[in-house]
C-alpha positions as CSV (number, residue, x, y, z in Angstrom):
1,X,88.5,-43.5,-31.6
2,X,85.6,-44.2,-29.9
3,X,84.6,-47.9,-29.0
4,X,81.4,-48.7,-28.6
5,X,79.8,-50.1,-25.0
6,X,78.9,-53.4,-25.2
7,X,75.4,-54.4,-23.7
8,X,73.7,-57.3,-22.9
9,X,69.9,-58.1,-22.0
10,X,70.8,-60.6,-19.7
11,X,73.3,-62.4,-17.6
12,X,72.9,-65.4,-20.0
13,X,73.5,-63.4,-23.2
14,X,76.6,-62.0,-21.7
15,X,77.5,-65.5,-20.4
16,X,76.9,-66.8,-23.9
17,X,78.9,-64.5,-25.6
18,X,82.1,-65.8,-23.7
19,X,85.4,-65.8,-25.3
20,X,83.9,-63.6,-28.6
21,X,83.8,-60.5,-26.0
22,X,88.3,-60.6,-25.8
23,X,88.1,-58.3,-23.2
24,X,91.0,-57.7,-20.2
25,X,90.2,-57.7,-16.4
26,X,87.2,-57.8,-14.7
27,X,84.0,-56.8,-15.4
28,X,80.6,-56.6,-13.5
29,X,77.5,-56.6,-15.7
30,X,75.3,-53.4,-14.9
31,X,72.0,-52.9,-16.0
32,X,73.1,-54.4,-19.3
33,X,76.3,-52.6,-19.5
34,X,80.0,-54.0,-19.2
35,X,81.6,-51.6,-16.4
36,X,85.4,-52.7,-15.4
37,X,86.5,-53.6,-12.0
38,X,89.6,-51.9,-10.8
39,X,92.2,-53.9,-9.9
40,X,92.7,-54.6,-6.1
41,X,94.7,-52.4,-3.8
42,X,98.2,-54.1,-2.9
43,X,97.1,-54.2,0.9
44,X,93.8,-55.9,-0.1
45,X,95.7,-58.1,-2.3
46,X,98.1,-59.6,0.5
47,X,95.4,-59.8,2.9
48,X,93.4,-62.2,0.8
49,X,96.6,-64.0,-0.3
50,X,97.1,-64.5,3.5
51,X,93.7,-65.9,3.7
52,X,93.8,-67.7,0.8
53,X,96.9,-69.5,2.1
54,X,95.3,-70.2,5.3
55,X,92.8,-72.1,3.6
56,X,94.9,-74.0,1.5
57,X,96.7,-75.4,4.1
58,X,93.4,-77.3,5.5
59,X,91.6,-77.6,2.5
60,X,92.2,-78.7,-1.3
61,X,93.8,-75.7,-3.0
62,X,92.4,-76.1,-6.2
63,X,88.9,-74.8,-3.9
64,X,90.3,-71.9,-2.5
65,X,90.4,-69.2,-5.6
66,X,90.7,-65.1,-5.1
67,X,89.3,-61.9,-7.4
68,X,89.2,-64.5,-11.1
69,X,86.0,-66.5,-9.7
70,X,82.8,-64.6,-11.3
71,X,79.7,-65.3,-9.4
72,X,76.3,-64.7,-11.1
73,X,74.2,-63.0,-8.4
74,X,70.6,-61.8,-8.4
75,X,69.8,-58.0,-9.0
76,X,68.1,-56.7,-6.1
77,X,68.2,-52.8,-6.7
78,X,69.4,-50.9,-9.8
79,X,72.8,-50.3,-10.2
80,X,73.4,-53.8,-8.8
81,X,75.5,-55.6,-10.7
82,X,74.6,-59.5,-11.8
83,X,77.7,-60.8,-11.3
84,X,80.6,-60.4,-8.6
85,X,84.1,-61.6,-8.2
86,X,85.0,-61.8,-4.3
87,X,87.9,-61.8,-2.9
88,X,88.2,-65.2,-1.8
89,X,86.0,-68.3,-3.0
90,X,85.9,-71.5,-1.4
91,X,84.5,-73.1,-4.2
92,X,82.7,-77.3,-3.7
93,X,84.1,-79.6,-5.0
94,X,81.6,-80.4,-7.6
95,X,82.4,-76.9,-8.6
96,X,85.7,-78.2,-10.5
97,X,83.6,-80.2,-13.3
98,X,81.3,-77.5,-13.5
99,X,83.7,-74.3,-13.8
100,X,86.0,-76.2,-16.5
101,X,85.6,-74.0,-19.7
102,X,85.0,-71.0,-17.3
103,X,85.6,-69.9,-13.7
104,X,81.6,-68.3,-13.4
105,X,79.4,-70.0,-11.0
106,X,76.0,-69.2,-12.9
107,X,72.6,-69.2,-10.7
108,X,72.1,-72.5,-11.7
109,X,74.8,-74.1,-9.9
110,X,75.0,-74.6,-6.4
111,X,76.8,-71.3,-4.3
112,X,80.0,-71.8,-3.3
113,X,80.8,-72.3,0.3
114,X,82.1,-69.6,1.7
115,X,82.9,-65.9,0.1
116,X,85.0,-62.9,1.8
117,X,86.0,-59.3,0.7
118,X,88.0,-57.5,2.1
119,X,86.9,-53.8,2.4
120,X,88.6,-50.9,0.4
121,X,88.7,-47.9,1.5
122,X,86.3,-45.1,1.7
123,X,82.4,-45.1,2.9
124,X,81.2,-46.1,-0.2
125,X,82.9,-49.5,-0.6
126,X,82.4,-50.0,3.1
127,X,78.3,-49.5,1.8
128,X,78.9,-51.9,-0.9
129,X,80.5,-54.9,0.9
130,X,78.1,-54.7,4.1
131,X,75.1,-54.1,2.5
132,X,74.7,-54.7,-1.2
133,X,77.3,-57.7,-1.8
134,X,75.7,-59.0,1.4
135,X,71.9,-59.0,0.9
136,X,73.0,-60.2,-2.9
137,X,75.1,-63.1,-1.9
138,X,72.3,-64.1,1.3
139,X,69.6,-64.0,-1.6
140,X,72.0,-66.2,-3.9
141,X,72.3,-68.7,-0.7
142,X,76.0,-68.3,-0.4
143,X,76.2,-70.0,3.4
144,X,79.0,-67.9,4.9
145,X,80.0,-64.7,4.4
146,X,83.1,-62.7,5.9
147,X,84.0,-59.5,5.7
148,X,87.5,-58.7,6.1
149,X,88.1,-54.9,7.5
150,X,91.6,-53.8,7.3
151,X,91.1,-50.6,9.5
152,X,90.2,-52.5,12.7
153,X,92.0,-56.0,11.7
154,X,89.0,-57.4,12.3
155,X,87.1,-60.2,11.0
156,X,83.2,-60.8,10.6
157,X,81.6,-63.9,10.1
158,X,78.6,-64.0,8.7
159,X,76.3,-66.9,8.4
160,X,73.1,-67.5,6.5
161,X,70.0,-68.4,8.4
162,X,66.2,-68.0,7.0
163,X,67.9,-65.8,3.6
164,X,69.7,-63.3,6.0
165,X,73.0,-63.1,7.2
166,X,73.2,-62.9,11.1
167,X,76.6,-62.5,12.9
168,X,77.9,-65.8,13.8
169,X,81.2,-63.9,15.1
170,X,83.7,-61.0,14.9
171,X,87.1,-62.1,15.6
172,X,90.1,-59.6,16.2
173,X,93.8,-60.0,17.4
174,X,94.9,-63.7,18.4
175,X,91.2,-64.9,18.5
176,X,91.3,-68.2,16.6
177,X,88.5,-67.7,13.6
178,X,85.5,-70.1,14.3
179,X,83.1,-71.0,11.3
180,X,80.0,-73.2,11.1
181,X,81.1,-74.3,7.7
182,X,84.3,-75.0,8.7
183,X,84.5,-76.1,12.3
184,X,88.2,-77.3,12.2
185,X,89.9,-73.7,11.2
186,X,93.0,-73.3,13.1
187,X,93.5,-70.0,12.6
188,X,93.8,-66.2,14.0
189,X,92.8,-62.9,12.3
190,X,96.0,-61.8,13.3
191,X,97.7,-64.4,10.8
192,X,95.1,-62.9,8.2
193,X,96.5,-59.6,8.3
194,X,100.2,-60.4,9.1
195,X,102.5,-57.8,7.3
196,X,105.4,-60.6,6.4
């Protein structure tokens, strides 16, 4: 049997139609079409569990959220979808009130803090995560912005200046992590990508 694709002409009409939709998983709204998100690699996964864990032990865990928190970006080019789920979240705290029937941070809230993904393999995820999450989370004013690449174990921090991300830093090895929105990080890149 074939099921029909569910389409939406917006963001808020897909937003709207909330738990009616009973759908599984993930899903990224493209040009008006529902398109599931595969789940994450178990590499990825424990990478941004690490990082997640990281977080949690300086900040309030119930900010620190991976792949469930949907962020409603802007479309910039077609084929780009409206909403994203990154990796990692570091959500405000005002965020808790405002996410309380549904983990989506809709364009008119404020961005989150921080976002990272971590980069799955193959050139055109590498594309994706450098240059189309990144110009769409810069335009939605998301202030930081990392990029976690498992190939080198490195780390780049990203901050937003003038609706751009420039490179505040790339940290690698035993280099403690420094961040402009969180200055107090202790740290390393190394501990992000530990194996244990």
């Amino acid at each position: 049997m074939t099921q029909a694709k569910l389409r939406f002409s917006s963001f808020e009409e897909y937003f709207a139609a909330g738990d009616d939709l009973e759908l599984e998983g993930r899903y990224e709204l493209i040009d008006g079409e529902l398109v599931q998100v595969p789940p994450e690699s178990e590499e990825n996964n424990f990478f941004a569990l690490n990082l997640r864990d990281l977080f949690a032990a300086l900040l309030p865990r119930r900010w620190v959220r991976i792949h469930q928190c949907e962020i409603q970006v802007p479309v910039l080019e077609k084929k780009d979808a409206a909403n994203r789920y990154p990796d990692v979240v570091i959500l405000r705290p005002e965020h808790i009130a405002l996410t309380k029937t549904r983990l989506t941070i809709k364009a008119d809230m404020p961005p989150p803090q921080l976002v990272a993904e971590v980069i799955s393999p193959g050139s055109q995820n590498r594309d994706r995560d450098f240059n189309r999450k990144r110009a769409q989370y810069a335009e939605r004013g998301i202030p930081e912005y990392w990029i976690l690449d498992p190939q080198t174990r490195s780390i780049t921090v990203l901050e937003l200046r003038d609706r751009d991300y420039v490179t505040f830093g790339i940290f690698a090895n035993h280099e403690l992590i420094f961040s402009p929105t969180f200055p107090n990080l202790d740290f390393t890149a190394a501990q992000v990508f530990s194996e244990e």
